[in-house]
C-alpha positions in Angstrom: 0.0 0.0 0.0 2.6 2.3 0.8 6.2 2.0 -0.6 9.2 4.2 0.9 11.6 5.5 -1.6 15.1 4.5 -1.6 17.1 7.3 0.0 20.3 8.9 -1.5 23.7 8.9 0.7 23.3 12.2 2.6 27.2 13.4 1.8 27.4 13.6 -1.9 31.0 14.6 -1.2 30.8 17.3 -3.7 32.7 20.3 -2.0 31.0 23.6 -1.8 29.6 23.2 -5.2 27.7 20.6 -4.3 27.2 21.2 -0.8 23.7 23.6 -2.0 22.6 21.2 -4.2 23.0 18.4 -1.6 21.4 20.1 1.0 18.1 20.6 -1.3 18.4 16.9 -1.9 18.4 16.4 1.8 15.8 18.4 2.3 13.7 16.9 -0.6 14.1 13.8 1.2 13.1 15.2 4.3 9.9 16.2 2.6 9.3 12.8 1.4 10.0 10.6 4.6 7.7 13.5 6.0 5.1 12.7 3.8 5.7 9.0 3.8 5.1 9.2 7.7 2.2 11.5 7.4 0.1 8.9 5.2 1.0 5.7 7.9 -0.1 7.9 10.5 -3.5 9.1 8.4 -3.8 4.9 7.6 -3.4 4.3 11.2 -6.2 7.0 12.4 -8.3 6.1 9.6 -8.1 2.2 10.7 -8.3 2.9 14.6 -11.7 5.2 14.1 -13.1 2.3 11.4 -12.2 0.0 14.2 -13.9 2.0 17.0 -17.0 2.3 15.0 -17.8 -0.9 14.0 -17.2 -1.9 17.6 -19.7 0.1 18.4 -22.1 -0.8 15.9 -21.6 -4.5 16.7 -21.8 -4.1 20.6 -25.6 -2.2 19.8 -26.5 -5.2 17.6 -25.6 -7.8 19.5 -27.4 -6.4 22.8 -30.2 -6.0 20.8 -30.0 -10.0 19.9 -29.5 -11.1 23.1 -33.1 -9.1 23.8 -34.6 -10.7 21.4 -33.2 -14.0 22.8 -34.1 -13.5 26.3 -37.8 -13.1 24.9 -38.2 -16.2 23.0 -36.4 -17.7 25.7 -39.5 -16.6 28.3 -42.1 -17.8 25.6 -40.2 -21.2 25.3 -40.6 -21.8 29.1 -44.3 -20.4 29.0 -45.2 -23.0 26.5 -42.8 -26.1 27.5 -45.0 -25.1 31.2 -48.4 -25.1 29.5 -47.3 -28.2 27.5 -46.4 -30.2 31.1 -49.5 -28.6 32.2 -51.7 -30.2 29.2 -49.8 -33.5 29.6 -50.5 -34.3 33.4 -54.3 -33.3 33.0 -54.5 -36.0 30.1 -52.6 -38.3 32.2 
């Protein structure tokens, strides 16, 4: 997803003329590893609030579930009761 460039030495070893147009390169690179680190760090916010969400959602549906369990659970015993009830008057 994301692929970091290779970076140049940072001494070129150029003397003075080259010192300027090293130090822009260094600074390019800067910029780069900057950016590089800025887009793993958005990923990583971007991932952690996808994360927190869904967790959310899921904890909301699943109480929800476990309502509508409880309730057939209650009409289950009401029934299995009235059938006990049915089968010792016929007995």
């Amino acid at each position: 997803m994301f692929k970091k460039k290779e970076a140049a030495p940072a001494f070129s070893g150029l003397g003075a003329a080259g010192g300027a147009a090293g130090g822009a390169n260094a600074i390019q690179r800067d910029w780069e590893e900057r950016e590089f680190g800025g887009s793993i760090q958005l990923g990583v916010t971007q991932l952690a609030a996808f994360l927190n969400e869904f967790e959310s959602a899921t904890r909301s549906k699943l109480a929800a579930l476990n309502g509508k369990l409880t309730r057939v659970e209650r009409r289950m015993q009401v029934i299995e009761a009235t059938l006990r009830s049915v089968d010792q008057e016929d007995a």
